[in-house]
C-alpha positions in Angstrom: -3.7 83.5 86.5 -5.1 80.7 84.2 -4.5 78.2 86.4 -5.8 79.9 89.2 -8.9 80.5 87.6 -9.2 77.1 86.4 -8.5 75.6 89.4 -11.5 77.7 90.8 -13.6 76.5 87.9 -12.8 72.8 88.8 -13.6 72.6 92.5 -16.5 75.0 91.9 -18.4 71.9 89.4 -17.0 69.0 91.7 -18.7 71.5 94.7 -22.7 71.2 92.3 -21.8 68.1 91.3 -23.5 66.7 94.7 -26.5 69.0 94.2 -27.0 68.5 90.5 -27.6 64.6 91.8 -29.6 65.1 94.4 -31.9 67.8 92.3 -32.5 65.0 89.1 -33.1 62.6 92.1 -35.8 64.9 93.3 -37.2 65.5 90.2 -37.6 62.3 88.4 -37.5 59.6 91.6 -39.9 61.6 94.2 -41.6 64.1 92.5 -42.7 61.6 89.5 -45.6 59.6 90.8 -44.8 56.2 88.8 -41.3 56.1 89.7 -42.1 56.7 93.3 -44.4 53.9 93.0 -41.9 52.0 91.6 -39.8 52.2 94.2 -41.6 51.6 96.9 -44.0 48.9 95.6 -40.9 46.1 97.0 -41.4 47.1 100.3 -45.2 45.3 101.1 -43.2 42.0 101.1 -40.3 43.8 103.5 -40.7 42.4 107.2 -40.0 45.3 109.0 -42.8 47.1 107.2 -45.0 44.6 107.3 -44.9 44.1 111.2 -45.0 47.6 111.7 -48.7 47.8 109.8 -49.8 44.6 111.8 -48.9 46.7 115.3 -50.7 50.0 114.2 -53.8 48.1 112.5 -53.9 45.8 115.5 -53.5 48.7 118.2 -56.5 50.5 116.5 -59.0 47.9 116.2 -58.7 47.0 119.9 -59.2 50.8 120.7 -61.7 51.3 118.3 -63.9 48.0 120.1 -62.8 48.3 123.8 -64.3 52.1 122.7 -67.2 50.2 121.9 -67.5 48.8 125.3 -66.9 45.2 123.8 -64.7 42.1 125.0 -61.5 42.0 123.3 -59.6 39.2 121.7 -56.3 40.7 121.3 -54.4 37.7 120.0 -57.2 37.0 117.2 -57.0 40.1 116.1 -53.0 40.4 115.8 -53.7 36.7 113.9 -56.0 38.2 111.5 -54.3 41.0 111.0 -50.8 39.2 110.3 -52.7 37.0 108.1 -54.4 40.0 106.0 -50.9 42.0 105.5 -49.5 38.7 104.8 -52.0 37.9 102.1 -53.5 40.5 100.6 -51.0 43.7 101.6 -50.2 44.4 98.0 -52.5 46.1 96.6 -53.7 48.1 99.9 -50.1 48.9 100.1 -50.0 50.4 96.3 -53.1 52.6 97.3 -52.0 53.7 100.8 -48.5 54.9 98.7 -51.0 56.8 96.1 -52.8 58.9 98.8 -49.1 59.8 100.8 -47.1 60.6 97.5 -50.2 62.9 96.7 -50.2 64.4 100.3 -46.5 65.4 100.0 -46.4 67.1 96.8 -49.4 69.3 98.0 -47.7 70.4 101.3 -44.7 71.0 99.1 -46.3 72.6 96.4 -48.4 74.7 98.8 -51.7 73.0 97.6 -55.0 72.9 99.5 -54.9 69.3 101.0 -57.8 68.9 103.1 -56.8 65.1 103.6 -53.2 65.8 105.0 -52.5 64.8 108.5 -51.6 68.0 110.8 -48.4 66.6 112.6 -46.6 65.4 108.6 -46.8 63.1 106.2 -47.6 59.5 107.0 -49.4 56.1 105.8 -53.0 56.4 105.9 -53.6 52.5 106.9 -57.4 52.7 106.3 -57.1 49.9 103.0 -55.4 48.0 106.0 -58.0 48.6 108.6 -60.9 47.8 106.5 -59.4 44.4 105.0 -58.7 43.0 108.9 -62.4 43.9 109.7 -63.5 41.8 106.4 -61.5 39.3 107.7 -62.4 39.4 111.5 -66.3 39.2 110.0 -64.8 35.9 107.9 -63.8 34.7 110.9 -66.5 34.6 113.2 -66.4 38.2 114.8 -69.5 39.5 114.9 -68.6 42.6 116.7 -66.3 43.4 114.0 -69.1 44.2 111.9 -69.8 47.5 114.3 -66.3 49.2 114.1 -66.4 52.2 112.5 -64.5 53.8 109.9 -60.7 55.0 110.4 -57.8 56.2 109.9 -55.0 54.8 111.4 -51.7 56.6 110.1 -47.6 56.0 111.0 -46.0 59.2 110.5 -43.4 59.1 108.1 -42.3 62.4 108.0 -42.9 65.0 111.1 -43.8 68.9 109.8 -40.3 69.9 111.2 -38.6 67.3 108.4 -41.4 68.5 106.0 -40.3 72.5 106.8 -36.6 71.5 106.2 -37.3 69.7 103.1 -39.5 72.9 102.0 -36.7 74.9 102.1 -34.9 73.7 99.4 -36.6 71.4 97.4 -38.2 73.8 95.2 -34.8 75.8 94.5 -33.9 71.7 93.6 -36.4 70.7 91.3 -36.3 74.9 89.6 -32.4 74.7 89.3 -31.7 70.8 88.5 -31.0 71.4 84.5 -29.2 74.1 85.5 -26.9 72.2 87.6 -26.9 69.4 85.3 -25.3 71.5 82.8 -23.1 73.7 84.8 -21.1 71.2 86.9 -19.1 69.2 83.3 -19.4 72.7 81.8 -17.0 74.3 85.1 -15.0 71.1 84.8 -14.3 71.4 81.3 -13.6 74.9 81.3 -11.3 74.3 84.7 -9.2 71.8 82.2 -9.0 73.7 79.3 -8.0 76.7 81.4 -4.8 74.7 83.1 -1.8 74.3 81.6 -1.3 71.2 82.8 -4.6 69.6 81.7 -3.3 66.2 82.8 -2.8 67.5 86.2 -6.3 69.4 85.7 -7.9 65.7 85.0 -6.3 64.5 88.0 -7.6 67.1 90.2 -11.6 67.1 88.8 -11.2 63.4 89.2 -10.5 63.3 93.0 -12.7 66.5 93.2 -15.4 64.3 92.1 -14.6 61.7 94.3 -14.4 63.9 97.6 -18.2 65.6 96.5 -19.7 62.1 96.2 -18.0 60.9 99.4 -19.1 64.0 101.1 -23.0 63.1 99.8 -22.6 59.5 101.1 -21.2 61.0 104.5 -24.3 63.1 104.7 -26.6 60.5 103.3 -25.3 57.9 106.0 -25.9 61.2 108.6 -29.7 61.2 108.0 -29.9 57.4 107.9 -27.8 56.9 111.1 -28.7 59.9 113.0 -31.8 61.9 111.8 -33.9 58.6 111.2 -33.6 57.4 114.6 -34.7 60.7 116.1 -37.4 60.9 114.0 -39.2 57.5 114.4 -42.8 58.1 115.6 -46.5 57.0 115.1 -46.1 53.0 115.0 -42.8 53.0 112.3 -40.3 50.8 113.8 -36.6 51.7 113.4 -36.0 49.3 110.5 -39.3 50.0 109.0 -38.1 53.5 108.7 -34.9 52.4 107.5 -35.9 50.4 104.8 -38.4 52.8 103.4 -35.2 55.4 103.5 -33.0 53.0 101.3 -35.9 52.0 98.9 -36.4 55.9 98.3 -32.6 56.6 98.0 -31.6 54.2 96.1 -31.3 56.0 92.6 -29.0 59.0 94.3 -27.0 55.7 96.4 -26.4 54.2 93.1 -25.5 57.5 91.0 -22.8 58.4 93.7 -21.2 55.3 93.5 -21.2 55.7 89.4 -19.9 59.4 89.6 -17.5 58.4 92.7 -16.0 55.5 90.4 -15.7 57.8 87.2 -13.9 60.4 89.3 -11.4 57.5 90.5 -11.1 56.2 86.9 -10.5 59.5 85.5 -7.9 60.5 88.2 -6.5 57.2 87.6 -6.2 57.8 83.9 -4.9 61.4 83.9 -2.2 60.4 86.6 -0.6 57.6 84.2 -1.0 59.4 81.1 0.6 62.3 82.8 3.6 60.0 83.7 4.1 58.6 80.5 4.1 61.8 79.0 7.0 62.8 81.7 9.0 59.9 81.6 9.4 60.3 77.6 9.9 64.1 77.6 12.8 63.3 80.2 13.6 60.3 78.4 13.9 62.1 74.9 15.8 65.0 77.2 18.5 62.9 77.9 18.5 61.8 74.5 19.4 64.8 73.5 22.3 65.9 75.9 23.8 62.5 74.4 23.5 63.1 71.4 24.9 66.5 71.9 27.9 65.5 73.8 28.7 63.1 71.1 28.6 66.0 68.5 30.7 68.1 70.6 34.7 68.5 68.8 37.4 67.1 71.1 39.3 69.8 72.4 43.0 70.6 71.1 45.7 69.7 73.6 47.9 72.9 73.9 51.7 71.0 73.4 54.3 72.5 75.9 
């Protein structure tokens, strides 16, 4: 009965050990402004993301001036534009990253956001769209001087991704120290329980191993699968991609930590375990030796 119920206790914290990862992810890499920022200040030198704010910022200031009934010069304005995300993205980017990571912790929270954008989440490009027009003015485009103020946005994150995430990130970010303790707690208890506690260490460590594969499985799913499906509103493919990996990173790198542990500790437990067998039959055999040897011979019965 021990062992069952250790067992149970074992595959029960390899089973939260996924969640308990993803909840401190949510907690301290999202939901935490400055470590959001942190992580996704790298990405206004990444090309992808940079193209894909040229295209949107380009596409909207020729609408905004054929709107305007005036001649277009398409190919100046994609030069200008290039040459503004190029030089001067940095900052625009940091502030354009402020105003989203705000917008997605209202909808998630359930706070009044008047600024939020109806169809999601996305980049509000307006820092963008008013350094090109500088520029454009720079340059010698006097018309640029008449386009009005806007909002260009590439949605990041439809409101069907946004209802999903809903669902459980608050039961995430409420239960994370729960799960934090509960998963080496189960595991612990699961060894102690066992008789066979080597056995027990070899078990938790592959059961740890199999939960962070499983995450990277699923992680891969959404990267491979979801993300395609899901690209809209001027965010190529790799754009999307690289603003996934620059996000994910933390939980990418603590599964591989946790998967290697689980490894080391199975790896541990199984020779340890061996050693321990090989000398208890070793010291066995020992003893039926010495045993025989102490045996009497027996009498010969003369006829």
């Amino acid at each position: 009965m021990r062992r069952v119920i250790g067992s149970i206790l074992i595959a029960l914290g390899c089973l939260l050990a996924p969640f308990a990862l993803t909840a401190h992810w949510a907690a301290n890499e999202i939901a935490d402004p400055d470590r959001y920022l942190r992580n996704v200040t790298p990405l206004a030198a990444h090309p992808a993301v940079k193209s894909a704010v040229t295209n949107r910022v380009t596409d909207e200031i020729v609408l905004q001036l054929r709107g305007l009934g005036l001649s277009v010069g398409g190919e100046l304005i994609r030069e200008t534009a290039k040459a503004g995300v190029d030089n001067d993205f940095a900052v625009a980017w940091l502030d354009i990253n402020k105003l989203t990571h705000r917008r997605f912790l209202a909808i998630l929270g359930h706070s009044p956001n008047p600024g939020a954008q109806e169809d999601g989440v996305g980049y509000d490009l307006a820092p963008v769209y008013e350094l090109v027009k500088r520029r454009l003015q720079v340059a010698g485009m006097g018309d640029a001087s008449r386009l009005p103020e806007a909002h260009p946005v590439t949605l990041l994150l439809p409101t069907s991704a946004m209802i999903t995430i809903d669902k459980g990130y608050d039961r995430l970010i409420s239960l994370r120290w729960v799960l934090l303790g509960m998963s080496p707690v189960l595991i612990a208890a699961g060894v102690v329980l066992v008789r066979d506690r080597y056995a027990a260490l070899i078990g938790s460590g592959l059961g740890l191993a199999a939960s962070m594969l499983v995450l990277a499985v699923a992680m891969s799913a959404v990267r491979n699968v979801y993300l395609p499906d899901a690209v809209a509103g001027g965010l190529s493919y790799a754009a999307v991609v690289a603003i996934f990996d620059a996000l994910t990173a933390f939980l990418r790198n603590g599964l591989r930590v946790i998967f290697a542990l689980g490894l080391l500790l199975a790896v541990t437990g199984f020779f340890v375990r061996g050693r321990l067998v090989r000398s208890r039959l070793a010291a066995a055999a020992f003893e039926a030796r010495a045993h025989q040897c102490a045996e009497p011979p027996k009498d010969v019965s003369e006829g």
